[in-house]
TIKOL-729419 format. One record per residue (C-alpha): residue in one letter; z negated, x, y negated. Coordinates in steps of 0.02 Angstrom, whole numbers, plus 50000, padded with zeros to 5 digits. Layout:
<atoms>
+------+-------+-------+-------+
| code |    zz |    xx |    yy |
+------+-------+-------+-------+
|    A |     Z |     X |     Y |
...
+------+-------+-------+-------+
</atoms>
This chain:
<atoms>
+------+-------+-------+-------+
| code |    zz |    xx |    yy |
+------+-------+-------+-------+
|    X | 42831 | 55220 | 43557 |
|    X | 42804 | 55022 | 43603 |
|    X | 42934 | 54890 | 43629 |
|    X | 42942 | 54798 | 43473 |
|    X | 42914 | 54623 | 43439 |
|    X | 43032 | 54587 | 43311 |
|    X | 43130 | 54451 | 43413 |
|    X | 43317 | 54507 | 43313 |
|    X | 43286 | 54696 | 43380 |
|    X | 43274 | 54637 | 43555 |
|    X | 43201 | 54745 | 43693 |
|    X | 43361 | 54854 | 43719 |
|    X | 43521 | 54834 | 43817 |
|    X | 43549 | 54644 | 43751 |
|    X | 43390 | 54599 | 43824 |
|    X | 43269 | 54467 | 43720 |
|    X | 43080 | 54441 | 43751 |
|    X | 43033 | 54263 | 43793 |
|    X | 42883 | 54172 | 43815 |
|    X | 42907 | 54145 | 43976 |
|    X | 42957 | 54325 | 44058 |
|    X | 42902 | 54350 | 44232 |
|    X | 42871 | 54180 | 44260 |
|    X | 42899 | 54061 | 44373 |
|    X | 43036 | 53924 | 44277 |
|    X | 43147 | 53779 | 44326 |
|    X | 43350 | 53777 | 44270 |
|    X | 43349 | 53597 | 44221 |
|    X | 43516 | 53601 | 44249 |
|    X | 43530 | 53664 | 44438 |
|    X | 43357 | 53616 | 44491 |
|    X | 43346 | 53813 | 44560 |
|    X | 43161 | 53853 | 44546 |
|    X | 43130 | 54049 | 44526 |
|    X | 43043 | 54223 | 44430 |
|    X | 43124 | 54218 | 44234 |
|    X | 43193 | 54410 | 44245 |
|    X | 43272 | 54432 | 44075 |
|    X | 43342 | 54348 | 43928 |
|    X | 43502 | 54416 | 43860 |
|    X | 43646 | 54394 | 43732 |
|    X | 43798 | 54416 | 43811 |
|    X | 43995 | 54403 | 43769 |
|    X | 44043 | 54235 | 43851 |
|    X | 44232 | 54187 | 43871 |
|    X | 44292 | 54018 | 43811 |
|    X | 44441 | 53928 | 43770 |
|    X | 44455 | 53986 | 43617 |
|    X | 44411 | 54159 | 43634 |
|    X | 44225 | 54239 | 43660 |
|    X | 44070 | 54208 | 43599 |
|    X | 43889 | 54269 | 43603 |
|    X | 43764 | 54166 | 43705 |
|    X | 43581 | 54193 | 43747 |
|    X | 43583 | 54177 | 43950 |
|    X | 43419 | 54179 | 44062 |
|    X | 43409 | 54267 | 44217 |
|    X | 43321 | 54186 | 44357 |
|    X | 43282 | 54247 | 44544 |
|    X | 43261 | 54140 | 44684 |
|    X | 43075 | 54175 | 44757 |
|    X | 43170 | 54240 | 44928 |
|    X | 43259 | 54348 | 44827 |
|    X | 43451 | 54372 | 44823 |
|    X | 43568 | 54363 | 44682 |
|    X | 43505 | 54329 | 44501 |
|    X | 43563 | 54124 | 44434 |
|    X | 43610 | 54151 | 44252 |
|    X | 43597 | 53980 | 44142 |
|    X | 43585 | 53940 | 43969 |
|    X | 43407 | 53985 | 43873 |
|    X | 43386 | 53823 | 43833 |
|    X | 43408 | 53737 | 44002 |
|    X | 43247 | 53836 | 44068 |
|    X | 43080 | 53759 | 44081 |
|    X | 42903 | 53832 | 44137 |
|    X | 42884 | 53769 | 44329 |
|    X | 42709 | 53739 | 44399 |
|    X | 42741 | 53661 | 44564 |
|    X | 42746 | 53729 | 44731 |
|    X | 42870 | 53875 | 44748 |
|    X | 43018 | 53820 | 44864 |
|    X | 42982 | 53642 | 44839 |
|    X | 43052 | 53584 | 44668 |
|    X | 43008 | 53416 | 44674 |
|    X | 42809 | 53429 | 44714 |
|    X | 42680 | 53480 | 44585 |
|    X | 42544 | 53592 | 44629 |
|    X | 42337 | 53522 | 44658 |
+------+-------+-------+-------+
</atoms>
């Protein structure tokens, strides 16, 4: 039995594919530069009671605890790894 691709199924336990799983990705919003580990939906308190977000999961290359930021503040990084400002070649 395979994962399936239908993205509203998901891959199980909340999580999402993405395009860019097991990559290396920027969080705009940070700056933190790290492996994308998993996308998932998730129950997020607000003022005015919860909601359901899509969150990204992204590790640090030296490890540590996972960052989690919006989907939509992640962006494929092709730079040099601990070095966010410098492009690779």
């Amino acid at each position: 039995m395979g994962v399936s691709t239908d993205p509203r199924l998901g891959l199980g336990l909340g999580h999402q594919d993405h395009p860019l799983l097991g990559q290396q990705v920027r969080d705009i919003a940070s700056g933190t530069v790290g492996r994308l580990m998993a996308v998932v939906v998730e129950e997020v308190p607000t003022h005015r009671g919860t909601r359901r977000a899509r969150l990204a999961y992204i590790r640090r290359d030296g490890g540590g605890r996972e960052l989690a930021t919006a989907v939509g503040n992640i962006e494929q990084f092709d730079g040099i790894p601990g070095d966010p400002g410098k492009k690779a070649g």
